[in-house]
Every structure is written in C-alpha cells, then in structure tokens.
KOLMARLUM-443626 format. One record per residue (C-alpha): residue number from 1; residue in one letter; chain; x, z, y. Coordinates in pm, 1 decimal. Example, Ala and Ser with C-alpha at 12.3 -4.5 7.8 and 13.67 -1.06 7.14 Angstrom:
REM residues 2
[1, 'a', 'A', [1230.0, 780.0, -450.0]]
[2, 's', 'A', [1367.0, 714.0, -106.0]]
This chain:
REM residues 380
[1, 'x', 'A', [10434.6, 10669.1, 8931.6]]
[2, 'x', 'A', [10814.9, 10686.0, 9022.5]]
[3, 'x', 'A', [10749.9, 10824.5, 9369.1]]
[4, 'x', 'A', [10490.1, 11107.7, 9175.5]]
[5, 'x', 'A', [10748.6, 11131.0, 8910.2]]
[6, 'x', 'A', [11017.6, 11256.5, 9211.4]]
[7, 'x', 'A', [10765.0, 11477.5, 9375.5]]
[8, 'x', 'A', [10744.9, 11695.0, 9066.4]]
[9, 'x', 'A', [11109.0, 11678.0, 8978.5]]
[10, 'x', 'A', [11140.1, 11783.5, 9324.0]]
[11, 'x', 'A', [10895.1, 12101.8, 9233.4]]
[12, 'x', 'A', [11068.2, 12184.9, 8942.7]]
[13, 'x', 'A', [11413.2, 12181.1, 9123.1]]
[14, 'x', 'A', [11243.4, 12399.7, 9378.7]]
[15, 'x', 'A', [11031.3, 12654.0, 9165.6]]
[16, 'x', 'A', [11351.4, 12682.7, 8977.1]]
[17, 'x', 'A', [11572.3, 12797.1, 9252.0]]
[18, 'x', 'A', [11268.1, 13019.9, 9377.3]]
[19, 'x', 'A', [11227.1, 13191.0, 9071.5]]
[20, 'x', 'A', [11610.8, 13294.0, 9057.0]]
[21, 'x', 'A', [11634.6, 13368.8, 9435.8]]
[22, 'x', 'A', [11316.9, 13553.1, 9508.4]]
[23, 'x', 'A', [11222.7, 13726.2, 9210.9]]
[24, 'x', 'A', [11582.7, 13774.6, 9131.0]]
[25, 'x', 'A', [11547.5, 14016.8, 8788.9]]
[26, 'x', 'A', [11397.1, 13972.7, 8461.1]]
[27, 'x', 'A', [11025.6, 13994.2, 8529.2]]
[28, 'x', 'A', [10853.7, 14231.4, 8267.2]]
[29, 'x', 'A', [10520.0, 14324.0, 8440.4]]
[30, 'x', 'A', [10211.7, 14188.0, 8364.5]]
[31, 'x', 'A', [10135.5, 14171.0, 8745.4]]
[32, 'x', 'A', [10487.9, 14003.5, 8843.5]]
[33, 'x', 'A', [10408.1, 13748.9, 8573.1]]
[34, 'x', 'A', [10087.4, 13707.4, 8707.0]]
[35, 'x', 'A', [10209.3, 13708.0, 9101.0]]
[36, 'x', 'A', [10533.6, 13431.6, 8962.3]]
[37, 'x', 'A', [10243.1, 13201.0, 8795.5]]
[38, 'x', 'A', [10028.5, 13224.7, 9134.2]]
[39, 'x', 'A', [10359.4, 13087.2, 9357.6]]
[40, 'x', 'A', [10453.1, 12800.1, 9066.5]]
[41, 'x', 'A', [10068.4, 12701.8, 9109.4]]
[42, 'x', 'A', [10023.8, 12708.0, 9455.2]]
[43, 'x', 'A', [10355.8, 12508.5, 9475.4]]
[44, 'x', 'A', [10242.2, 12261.6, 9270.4]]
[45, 'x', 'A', [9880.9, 12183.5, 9450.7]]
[46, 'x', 'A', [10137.1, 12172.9, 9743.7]]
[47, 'x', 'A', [10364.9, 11916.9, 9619.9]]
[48, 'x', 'A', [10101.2, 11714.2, 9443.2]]
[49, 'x', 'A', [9885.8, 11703.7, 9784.2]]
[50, 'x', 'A', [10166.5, 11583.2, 9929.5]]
[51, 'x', 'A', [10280.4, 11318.8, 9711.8]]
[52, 'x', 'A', [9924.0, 11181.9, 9721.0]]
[53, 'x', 'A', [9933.6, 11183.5, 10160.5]]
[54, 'x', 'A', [10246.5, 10966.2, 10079.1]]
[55, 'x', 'A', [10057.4, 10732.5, 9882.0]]
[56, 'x', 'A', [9757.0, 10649.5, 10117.7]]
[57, 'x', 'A', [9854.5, 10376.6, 10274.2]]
[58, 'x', 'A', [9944.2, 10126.9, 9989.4]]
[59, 'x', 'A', [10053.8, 9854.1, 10224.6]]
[60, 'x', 'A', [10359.7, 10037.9, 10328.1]]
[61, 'x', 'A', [10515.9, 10243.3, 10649.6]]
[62, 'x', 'A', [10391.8, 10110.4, 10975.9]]
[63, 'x', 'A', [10642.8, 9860.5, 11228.5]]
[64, 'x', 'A', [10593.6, 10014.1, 11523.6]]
[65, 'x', 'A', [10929.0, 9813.4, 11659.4]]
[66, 'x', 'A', [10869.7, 9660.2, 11975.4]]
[67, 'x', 'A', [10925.8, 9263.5, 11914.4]]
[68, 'x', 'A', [11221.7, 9040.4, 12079.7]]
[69, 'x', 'A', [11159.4, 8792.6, 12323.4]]
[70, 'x', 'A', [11428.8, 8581.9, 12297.8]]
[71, 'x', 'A', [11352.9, 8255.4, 12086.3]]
[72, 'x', 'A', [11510.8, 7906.1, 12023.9]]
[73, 'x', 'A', [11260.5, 7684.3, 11973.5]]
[74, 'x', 'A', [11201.4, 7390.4, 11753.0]]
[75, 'x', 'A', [10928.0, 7086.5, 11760.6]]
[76, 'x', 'A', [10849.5, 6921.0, 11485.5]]
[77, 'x', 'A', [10605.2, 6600.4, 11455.3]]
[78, 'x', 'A', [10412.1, 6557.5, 11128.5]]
[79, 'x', 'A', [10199.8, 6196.7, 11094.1]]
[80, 'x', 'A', [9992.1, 6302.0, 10795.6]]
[81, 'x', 'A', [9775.1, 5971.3, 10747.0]]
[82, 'x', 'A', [9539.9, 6069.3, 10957.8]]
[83, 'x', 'A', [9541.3, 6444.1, 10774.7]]
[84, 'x', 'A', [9508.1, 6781.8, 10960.8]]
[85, 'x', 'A', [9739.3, 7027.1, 10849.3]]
[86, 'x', 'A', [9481.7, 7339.3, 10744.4]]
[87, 'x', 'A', [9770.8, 7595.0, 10685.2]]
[88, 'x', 'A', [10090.6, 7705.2, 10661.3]]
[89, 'x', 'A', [10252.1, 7956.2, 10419.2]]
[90, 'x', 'A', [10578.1, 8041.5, 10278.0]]
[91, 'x', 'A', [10867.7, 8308.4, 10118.6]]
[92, 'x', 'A', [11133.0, 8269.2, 10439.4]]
[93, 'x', 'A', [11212.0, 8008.7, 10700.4]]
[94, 'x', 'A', [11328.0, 7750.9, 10441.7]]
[95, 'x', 'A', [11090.4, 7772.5, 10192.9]]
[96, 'x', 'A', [10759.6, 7666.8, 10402.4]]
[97, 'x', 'A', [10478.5, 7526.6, 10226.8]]
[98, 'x', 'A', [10170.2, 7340.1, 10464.7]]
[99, 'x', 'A', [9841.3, 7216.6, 10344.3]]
[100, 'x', 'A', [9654.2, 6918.0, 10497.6]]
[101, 'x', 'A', [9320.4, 6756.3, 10416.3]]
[102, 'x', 'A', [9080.2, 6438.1, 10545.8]]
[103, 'x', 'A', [9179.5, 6118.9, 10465.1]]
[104, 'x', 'A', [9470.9, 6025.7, 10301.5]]
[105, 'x', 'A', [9521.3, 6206.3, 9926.1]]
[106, 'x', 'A', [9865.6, 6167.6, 9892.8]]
[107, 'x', 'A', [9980.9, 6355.8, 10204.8]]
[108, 'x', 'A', [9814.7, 6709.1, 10073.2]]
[109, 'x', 'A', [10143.6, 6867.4, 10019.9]]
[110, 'x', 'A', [10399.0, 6954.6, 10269.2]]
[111, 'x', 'A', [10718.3, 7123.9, 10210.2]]
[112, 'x', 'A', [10994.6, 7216.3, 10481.8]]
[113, 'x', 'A', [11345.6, 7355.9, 10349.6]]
[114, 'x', 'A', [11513.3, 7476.6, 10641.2]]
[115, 'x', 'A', [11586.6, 7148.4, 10813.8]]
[116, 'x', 'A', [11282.8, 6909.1, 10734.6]]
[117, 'x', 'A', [10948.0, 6837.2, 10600.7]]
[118, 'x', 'A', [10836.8, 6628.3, 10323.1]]
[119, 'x', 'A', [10577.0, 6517.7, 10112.5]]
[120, 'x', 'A', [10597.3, 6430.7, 9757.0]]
[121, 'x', 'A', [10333.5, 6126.6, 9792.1]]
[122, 'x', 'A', [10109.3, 6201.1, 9510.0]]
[123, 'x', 'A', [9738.4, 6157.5, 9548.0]]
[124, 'x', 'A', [9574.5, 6424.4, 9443.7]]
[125, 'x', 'A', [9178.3, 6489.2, 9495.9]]
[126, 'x', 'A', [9159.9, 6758.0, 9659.1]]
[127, 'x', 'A', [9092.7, 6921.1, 10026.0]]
[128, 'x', 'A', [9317.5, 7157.6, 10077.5]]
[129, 'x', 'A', [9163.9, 7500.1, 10301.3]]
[130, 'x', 'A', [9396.7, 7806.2, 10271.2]]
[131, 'x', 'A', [9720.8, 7847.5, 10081.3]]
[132, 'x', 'A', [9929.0, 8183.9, 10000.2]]
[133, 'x', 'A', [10253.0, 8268.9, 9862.0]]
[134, 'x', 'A', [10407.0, 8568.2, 9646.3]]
[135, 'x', 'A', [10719.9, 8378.4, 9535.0]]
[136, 'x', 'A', [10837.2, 8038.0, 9553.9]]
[137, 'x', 'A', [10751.6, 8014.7, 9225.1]]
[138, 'x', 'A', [10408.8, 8165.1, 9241.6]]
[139, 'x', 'A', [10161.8, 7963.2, 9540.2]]
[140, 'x', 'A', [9804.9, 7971.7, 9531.2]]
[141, 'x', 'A', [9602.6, 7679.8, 9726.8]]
[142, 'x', 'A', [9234.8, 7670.8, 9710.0]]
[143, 'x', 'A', [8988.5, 7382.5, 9897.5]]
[144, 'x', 'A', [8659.6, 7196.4, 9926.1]]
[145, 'x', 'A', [8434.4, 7134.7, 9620.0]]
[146, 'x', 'A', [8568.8, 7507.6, 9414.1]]
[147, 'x', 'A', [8905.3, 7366.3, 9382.1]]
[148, 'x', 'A', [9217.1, 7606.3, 9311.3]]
[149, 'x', 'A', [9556.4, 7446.0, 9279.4]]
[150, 'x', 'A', [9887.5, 7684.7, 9171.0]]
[151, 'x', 'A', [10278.1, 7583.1, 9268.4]]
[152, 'x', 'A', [10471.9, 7688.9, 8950.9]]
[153, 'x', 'A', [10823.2, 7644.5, 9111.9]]
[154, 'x', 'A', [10804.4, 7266.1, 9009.2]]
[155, 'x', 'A', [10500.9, 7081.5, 9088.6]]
[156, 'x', 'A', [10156.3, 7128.9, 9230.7]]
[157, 'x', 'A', [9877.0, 7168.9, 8896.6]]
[158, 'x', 'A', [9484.3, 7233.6, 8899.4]]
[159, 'x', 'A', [9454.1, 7580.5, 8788.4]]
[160, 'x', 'A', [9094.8, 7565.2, 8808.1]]
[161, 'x', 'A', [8723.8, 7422.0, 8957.8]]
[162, 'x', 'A', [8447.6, 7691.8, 9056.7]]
[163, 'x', 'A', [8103.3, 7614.0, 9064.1]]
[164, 'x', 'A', [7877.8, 7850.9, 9192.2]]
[165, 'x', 'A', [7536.2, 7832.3, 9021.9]]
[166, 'x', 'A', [7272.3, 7571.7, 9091.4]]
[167, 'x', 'A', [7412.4, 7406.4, 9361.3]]
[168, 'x', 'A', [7649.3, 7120.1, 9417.2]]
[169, 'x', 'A', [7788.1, 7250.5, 9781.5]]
[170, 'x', 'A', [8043.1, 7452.9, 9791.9]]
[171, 'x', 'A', [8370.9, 7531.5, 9985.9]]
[172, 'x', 'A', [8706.7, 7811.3, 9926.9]]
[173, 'x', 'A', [8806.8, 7836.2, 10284.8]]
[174, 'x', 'A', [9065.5, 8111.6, 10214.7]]
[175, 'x', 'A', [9275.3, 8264.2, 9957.2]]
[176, 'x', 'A', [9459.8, 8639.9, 9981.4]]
[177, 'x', 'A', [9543.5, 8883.1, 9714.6]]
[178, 'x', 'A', [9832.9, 9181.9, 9653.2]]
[179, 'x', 'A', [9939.4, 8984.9, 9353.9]]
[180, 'x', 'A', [9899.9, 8696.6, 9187.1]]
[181, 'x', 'A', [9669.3, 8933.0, 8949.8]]
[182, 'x', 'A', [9478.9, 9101.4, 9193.2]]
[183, 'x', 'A', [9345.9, 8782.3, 9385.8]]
[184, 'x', 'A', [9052.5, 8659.8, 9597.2]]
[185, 'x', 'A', [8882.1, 8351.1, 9698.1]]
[186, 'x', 'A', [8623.6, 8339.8, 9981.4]]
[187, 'x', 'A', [8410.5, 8039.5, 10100.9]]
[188, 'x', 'A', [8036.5, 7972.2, 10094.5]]
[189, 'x', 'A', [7752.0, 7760.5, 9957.2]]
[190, 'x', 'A', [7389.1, 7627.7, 10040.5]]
[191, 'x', 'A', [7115.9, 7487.4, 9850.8]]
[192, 'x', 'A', [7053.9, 7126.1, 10031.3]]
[193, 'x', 'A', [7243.0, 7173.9, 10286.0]]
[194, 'x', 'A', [7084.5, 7429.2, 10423.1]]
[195, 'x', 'A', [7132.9, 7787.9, 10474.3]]
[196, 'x', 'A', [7494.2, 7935.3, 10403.6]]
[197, 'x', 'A', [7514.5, 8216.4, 10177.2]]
[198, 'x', 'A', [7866.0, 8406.8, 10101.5]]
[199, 'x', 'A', [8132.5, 8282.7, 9816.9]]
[200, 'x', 'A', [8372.3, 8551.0, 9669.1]]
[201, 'x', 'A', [8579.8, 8511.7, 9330.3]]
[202, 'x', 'A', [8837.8, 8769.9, 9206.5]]
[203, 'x', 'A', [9128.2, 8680.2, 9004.8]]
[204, 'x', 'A', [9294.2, 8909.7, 8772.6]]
[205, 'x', 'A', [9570.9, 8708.4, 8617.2]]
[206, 'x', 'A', [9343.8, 8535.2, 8322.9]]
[207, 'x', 'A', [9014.5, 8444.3, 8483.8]]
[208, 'x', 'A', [8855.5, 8440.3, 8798.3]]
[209, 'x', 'A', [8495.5, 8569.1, 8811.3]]
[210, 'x', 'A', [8238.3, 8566.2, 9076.4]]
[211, 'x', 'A', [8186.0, 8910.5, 9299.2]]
[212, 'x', 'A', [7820.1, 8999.9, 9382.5]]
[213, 'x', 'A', [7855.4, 8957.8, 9805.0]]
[214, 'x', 'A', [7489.6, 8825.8, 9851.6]]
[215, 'x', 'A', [7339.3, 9174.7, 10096.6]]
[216, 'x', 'A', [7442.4, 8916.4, 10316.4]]
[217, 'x', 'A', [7280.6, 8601.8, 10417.4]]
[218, 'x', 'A', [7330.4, 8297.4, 10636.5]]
[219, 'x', 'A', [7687.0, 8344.2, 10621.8]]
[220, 'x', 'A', [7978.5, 8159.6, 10562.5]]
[221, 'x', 'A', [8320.1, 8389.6, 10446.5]]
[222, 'x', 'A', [8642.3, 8194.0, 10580.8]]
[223, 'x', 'A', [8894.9, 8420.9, 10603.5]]
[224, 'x', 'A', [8973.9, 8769.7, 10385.2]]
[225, 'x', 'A', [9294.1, 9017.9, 10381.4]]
[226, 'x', 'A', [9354.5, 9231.8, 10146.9]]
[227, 'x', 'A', [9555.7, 9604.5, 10217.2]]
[228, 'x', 'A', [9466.4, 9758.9, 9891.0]]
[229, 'x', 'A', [9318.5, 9718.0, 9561.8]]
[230, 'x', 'A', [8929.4, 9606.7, 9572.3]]
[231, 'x', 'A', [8968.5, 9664.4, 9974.2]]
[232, 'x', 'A', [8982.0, 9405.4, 10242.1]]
[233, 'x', 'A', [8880.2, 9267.2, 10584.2]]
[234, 'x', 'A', [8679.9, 8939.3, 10583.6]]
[235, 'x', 'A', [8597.3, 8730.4, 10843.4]]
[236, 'x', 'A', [8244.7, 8575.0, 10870.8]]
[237, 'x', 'A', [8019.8, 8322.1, 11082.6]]
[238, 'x', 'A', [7679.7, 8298.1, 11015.3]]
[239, 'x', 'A', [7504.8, 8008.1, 11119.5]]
[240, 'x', 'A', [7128.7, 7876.0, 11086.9]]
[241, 'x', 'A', [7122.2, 7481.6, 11070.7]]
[242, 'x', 'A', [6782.4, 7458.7, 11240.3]]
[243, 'x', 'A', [6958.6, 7645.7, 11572.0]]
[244, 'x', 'A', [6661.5, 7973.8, 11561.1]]
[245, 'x', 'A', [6967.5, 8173.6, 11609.2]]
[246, 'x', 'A', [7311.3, 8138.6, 11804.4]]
[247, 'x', 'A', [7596.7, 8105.7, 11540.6]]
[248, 'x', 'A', [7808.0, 8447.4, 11533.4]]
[249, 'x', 'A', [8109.3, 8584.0, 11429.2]]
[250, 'x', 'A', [8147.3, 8866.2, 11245.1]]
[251, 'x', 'A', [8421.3, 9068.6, 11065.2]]
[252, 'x', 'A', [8351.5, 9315.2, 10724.9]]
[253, 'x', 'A', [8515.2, 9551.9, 10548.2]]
[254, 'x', 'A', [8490.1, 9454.2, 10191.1]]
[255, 'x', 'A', [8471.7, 9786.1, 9912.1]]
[256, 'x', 'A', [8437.6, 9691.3, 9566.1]]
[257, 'x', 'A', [8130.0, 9448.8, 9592.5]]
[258, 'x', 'A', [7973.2, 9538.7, 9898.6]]
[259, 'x', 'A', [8040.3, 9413.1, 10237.4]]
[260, 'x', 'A', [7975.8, 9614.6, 10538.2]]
[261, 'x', 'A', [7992.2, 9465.4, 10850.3]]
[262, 'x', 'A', [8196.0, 9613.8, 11171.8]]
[263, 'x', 'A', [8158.4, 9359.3, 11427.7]]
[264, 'x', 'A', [7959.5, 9120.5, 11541.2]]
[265, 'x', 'A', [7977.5, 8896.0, 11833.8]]
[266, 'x', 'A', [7759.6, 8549.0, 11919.6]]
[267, 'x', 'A', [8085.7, 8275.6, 11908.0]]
[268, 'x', 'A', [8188.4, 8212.2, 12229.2]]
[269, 'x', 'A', [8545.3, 8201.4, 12433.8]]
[270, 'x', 'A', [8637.1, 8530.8, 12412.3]]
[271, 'x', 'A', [8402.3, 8721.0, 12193.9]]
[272, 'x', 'A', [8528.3, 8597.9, 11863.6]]
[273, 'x', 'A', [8710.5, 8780.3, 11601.9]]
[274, 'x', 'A', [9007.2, 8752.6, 11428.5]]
[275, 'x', 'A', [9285.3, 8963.1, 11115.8]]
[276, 'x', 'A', [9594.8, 8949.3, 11018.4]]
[277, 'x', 'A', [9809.5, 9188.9, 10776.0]]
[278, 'x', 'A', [10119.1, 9398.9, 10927.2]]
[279, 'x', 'A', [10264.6, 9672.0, 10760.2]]
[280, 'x', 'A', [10047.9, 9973.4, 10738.5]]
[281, 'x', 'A', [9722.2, 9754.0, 10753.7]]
[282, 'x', 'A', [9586.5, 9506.5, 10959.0]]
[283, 'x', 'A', [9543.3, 9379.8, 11309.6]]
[284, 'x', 'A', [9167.9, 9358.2, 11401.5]]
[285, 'x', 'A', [9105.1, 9139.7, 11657.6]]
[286, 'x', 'A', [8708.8, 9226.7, 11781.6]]
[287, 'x', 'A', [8663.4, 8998.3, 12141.5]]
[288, 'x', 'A', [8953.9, 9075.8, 12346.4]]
[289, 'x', 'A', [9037.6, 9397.7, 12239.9]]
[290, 'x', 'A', [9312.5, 9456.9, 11952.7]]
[291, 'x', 'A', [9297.4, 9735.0, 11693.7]]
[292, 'x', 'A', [9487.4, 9865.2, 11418.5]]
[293, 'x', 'A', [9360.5, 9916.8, 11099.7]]
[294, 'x', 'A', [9486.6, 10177.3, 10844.8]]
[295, 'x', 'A', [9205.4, 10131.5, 10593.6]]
[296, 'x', 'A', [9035.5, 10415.4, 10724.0]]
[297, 'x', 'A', [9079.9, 10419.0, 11130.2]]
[298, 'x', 'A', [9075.8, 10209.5, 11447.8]]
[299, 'x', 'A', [9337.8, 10238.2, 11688.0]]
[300, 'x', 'A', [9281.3, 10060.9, 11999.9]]
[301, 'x', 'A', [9665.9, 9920.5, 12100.8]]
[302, 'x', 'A', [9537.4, 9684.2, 12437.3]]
[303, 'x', 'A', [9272.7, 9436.7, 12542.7]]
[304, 'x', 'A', [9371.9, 9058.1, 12602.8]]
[305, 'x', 'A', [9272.3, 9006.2, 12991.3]]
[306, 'x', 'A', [9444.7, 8611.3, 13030.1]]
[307, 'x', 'A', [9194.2, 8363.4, 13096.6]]
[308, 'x', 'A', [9370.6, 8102.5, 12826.0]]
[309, 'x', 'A', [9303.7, 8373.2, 12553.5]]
[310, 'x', 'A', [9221.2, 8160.1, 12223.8]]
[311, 'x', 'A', [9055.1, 8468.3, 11973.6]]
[312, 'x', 'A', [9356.5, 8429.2, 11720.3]]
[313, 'x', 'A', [9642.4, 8678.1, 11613.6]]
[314, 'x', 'A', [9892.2, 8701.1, 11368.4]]
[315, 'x', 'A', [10215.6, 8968.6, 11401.6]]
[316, 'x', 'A', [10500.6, 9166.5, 11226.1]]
[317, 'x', 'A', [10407.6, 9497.4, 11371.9]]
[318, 'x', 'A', [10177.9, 9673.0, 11586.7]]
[319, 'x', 'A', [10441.2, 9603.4, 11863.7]]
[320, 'x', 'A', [10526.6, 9231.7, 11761.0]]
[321, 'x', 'A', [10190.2, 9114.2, 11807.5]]
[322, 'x', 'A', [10096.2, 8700.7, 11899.6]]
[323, 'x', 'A', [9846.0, 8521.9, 12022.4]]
[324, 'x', 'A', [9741.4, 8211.2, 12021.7]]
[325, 'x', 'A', [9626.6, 8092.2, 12385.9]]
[326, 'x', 'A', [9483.8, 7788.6, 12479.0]]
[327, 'x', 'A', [9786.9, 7658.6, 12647.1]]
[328, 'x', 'A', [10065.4, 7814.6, 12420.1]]
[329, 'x', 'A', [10155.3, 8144.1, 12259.0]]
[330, 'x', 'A', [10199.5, 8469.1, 12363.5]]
[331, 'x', 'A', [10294.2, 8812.1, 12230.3]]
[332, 'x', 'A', [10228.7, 9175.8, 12248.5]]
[333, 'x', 'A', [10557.9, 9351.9, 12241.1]]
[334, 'x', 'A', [10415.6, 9726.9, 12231.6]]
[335, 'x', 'A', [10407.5, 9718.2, 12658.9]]
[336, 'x', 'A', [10291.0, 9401.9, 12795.8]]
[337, 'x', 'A', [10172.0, 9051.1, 12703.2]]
[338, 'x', 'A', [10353.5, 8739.1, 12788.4]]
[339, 'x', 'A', [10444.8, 8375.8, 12711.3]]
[340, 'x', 'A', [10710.0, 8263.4, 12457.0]]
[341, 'x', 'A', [10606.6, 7943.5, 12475.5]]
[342, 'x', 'A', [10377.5, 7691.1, 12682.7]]
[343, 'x', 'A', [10270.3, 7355.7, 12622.2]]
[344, 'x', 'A', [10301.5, 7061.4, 12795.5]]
[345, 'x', 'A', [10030.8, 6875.0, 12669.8]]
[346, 'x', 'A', [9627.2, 7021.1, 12727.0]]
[347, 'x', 'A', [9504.8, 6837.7, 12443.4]]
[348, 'x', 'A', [9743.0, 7052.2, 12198.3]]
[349, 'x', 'A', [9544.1, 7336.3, 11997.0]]
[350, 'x', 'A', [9691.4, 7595.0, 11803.7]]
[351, 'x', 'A', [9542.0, 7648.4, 11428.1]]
[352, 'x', 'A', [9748.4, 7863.3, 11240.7]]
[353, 'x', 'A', [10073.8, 8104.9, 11315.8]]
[354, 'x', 'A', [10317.0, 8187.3, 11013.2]]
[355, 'x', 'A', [10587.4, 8489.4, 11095.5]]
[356, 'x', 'A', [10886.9, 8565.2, 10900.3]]
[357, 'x', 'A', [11139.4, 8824.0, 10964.2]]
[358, 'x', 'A', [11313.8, 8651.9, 11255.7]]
[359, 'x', 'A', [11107.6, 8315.4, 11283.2]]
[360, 'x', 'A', [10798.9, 8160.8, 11411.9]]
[361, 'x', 'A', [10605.6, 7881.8, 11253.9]]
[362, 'x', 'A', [10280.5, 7777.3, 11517.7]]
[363, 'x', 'A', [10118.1, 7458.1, 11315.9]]
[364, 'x', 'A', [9888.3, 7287.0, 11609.7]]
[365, 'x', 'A', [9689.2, 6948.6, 11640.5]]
[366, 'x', 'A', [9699.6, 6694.9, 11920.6]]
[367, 'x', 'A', [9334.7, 6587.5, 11877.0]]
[368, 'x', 'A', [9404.2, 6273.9, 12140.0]]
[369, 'x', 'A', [9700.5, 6145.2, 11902.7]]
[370, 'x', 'A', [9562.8, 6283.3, 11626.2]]
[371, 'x', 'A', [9941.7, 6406.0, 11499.2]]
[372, 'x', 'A', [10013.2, 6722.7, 11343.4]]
[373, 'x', 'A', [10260.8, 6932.9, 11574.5]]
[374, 'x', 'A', [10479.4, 7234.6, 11373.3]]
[375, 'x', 'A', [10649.7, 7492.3, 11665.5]]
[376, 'x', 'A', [10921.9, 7701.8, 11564.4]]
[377, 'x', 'A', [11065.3, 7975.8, 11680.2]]
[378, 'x', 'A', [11404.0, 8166.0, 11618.2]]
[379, 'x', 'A', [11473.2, 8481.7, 11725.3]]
[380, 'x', 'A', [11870.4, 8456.0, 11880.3]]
C-alpha cells in the first residue's frame, strides 16, 4: 500500500504541474474541461498500471550478481548419538539452527553461534524433518508422526500434533511459508502402509487446517517453496510399494488447492528434480537443466554436464548458483560451473546447503562413520 500510496502522490504531483504548464489559462470550455479530465484519466490508468507491473513479483528484484569464488573454509564434526542431521536453517552465520532425528532423543536440537555447536540435551519425542526460520525468535520445525515444534527465542515447545483422518501413518517432511502467518506443511500418509497419498496443512497464525491436494495419488510431498501468497513449488515422488511402477520424481506448481504438475522424471542419477528460493523466484532444477522461475516463466540459465552431478541446488542469485555433487560442491557463477570445494573422503554425501549473505553452510553424512559433517564456507 505504501509503494501504491507513492505512485499516486507521484500522479498528483505530475497532473498538477501538467495542468499549469500545458493548459496554462483558466479553462472555461466545456470541451477543454472535458479534453483536461481525458489527460488526468488516462494518466491515472497509466500510473496505476504501472504501480501494479512493480508489484508482480512479490518476492523481490532479481540477483543477477555473478557469485565470488573465493572461500575460507571450515569443517566441523557433529557425533549426534547415532542421529542424522535432517536440516539446517538459520537468521545469519551465527545464529544456525540444525535438526537431527533416529536414535538418540536428546540430541534433536542443534545450535551453532558463530564459533560452535551445541545441544541443549533434552529428550524430546520427536523426529525432526524440515526446519525454517523468520527470526531468531520465530523457528518452525515439523517431523514424523504430525509433529510441529516452534523456537520462541528461549526454548524449543510443541506447538501442535496433526492427524490426518483415519489413519495412524503419517509424516511432515518440510515446512516453508512467507510468514509465520502464511505457513505450510507438506508430507504424506497411507492407509496400512500402503499407497502414499499427499499431506498439505496451511497455517495462518491461529490454526493450521488441512488443504484439499488429493487430484493426486501415490505421492509423497517432501519439499514446498513458497514465492507468493497461496503459490508455491513442491517437490514430489510417487512411489507404488508393490514395484508395478518405477518410483518418480516430480515437481508442481501449487495454486490455491490444486497442484499441477510440471515435471516428471523416473528417479535416477541425473533425472531428478530439485527448488530452491532466490530473489525474484525460484531455481527449478528439472534433470540437469536449471531454470528460473518468476511465478509465471521458465528461463533456461545452463544444463549441469559433470558426471558427479548429485540433482540438488540451493543459491543467492541466478548467478550464485550451487550444487551439490557427489564428490563436493560446486557453483554456477552466471558463466561457468566449477568446484569450491572437494572431498576427500567417497563415502561423504551432501544433504542439505544453507546460504547466507557471505557464508556457506553444506551439512553432509559419512554413512561409513556414521558422523554428521557441517562445511562452511566464507567468502574473503
């Protein structure tokens, strides 16, 4: 409303100073009068028009800034119990929150400050899936079983259990909202363990209610980002427990209550998708070829040709783009692809990326040590 409310202050300033310098004389005829209201009419379709173009892209001005190259890097060593780390979220580089679930309840929590991590040591019964922060007093965590947990500023609390209808199996694999009153939930659920079906709540600041997703079937929702109000990209697999069909990947664009799906791909090395929010949308990831998103076009920026590709992408902009490759991470800088970091070890796999402004968090898993390994990167 500000940003309207200058567009026709803006008008008024300008019909004004038309008026006087155009016209220039008293206007007295029916005609002029007529002619004068015309121009202050047409001016104002004009501005209006244009203050609404302005507004389109709710998610802000695209960063087309080619990224920086030039990183000090960091490696941190997490023994969770036994726990894998299942995400990583955060308001800066020393306010970094990480989620971990399997065996050991009192290791859910992870907090790193700036210089280290740590765990407050309370068991709590809960499997953590997806976490996502607006503030550092405002963190939303959501997990196996319906469970939602919220980070006040203080201390981890339930903030609430979903259960979809007649069934006792459930998961929330991912939470992502523009506010902490405009927020969604996605998972899935089966009757008997058998077929998958789709799992969407929205939040709106008092209660979270259930969103009608099921033109779907045999699908399982695990990852959703939102760019606008009732609009988002959500990422899929569907999967049929007796094998009839190969499991696939898919990716839709989610409207209100439908969602329509805009790729599909059978889940192999190479072929699966991926998102991630930038400024000005998102980064869709279909195979090995990259697009951006606006919330209305694709734009095709490159396709991925390494070998070591691993089908997962986070960034700042469409030009500070990364990957994360089998054997270590690599970004897009607007021209090329290349390495800013390679590991040592083959039994390392990346999970999840985390950017800030001028930082990298890569949170991977050393399935032979079974230790939690946190990469960061600093930007020089």
């Amino acid at each position: 409303m500000n940003h309207l409310h200058r567009r026709l202050t803006s008008f008024r300033i300008f019909y004004s100073n038309f008026y006087r310098g155009f016209i220039g004389k008293k206007v007295s005829d029916p005609k002029e009068i007529s002619m004068t209201k015309y121009f202050m009419y047409l001016f104002a379709i004009i501005f209006m028009l244009t203050a609404s173009d302005c507004r389109k892209n709710p998610v802000g001005p695209i960063d087309d800034t080619p990224g920086r190259r030039d990183y000090t890097w960091f490696v941190d060593t997490i023994y969770a119990g036994g726990n894998i780390i299942r995400g990583i979220d955060g308001i800066s580089q020393t306010d970094v929150w990480a989620i971990s679930e399997a065996g050991d309840l009192s290791k859910t929590f992870y907090h790193f400050n700036g210089t280290k991590w740590s765990t407050d040591g309370i068991n709590r019964s809960i499997a953590p899936e997806a976490i996502h922060a607006f503030a550092s007093n405002d963190i939303w965590c959501v997990g196996l079983q319906g469970d939602i947990w919220h980070y006040n500023g203080t201390a981890w609390s339930s903030q609430a259990k979903i259960p979809p209808p007649n069934t006792n199996y459930y998961d929330l694999q991912d939470v992502d909202g523009n506010s902490s009153t405009d927020l969604y939930a996605v998972g899935n659920f089966s009757y008997n363990g058998g077929d998958l079906y789709p799992l969407m709540y929205h939040y709106d600041g008092n209660t979270w209610t259930r969103v009608n997703v099921q033109n779907i079937l045999d699908c399982s929702l695990y990852k959703i980002r939102c760019y606008t109000q009732d609009k988002a990209l959500v990422m899929g697999s569907t999967h049929k427990p007796d094998g009839s069909v190969p499991d696939s990947s898919k990716i839709y664009l989610f409207s209100g209550d439908n969602l329509q799906e805009i790729y599909s791909a059978v889940e192999t090395v190479g072929s699966m998708g991926d998102i991630a929010k930038v400024p000005g949308g998102i980064l869709l990831l279909k195979g090995r070829g990259l697009f951006f998103f606006d919330g209305t076009n694709q734009q095709e920026l490159i396709t991925i040709q390494n070998s070591e590709f691993g089908n997962s992408v986070e960034g700042r902009g469409i030009k500070d783009v990364f990957f994360g490759m089998w054997d270590g991470i690599a970004q897009y800088n607007g021209a090329d692809i290349q390495y800013l970091y390679n590991f040592s070890d083959p039994n390392i796999r990346i999970d999840f990326i985390k950017v800030f402004p001028n930082s990298i968090f890569i949170n991977s898993y050393n399935r032979t040590l079974q230790i939690n390994i946190i990469f960061r990167g600093y930007l020089k």
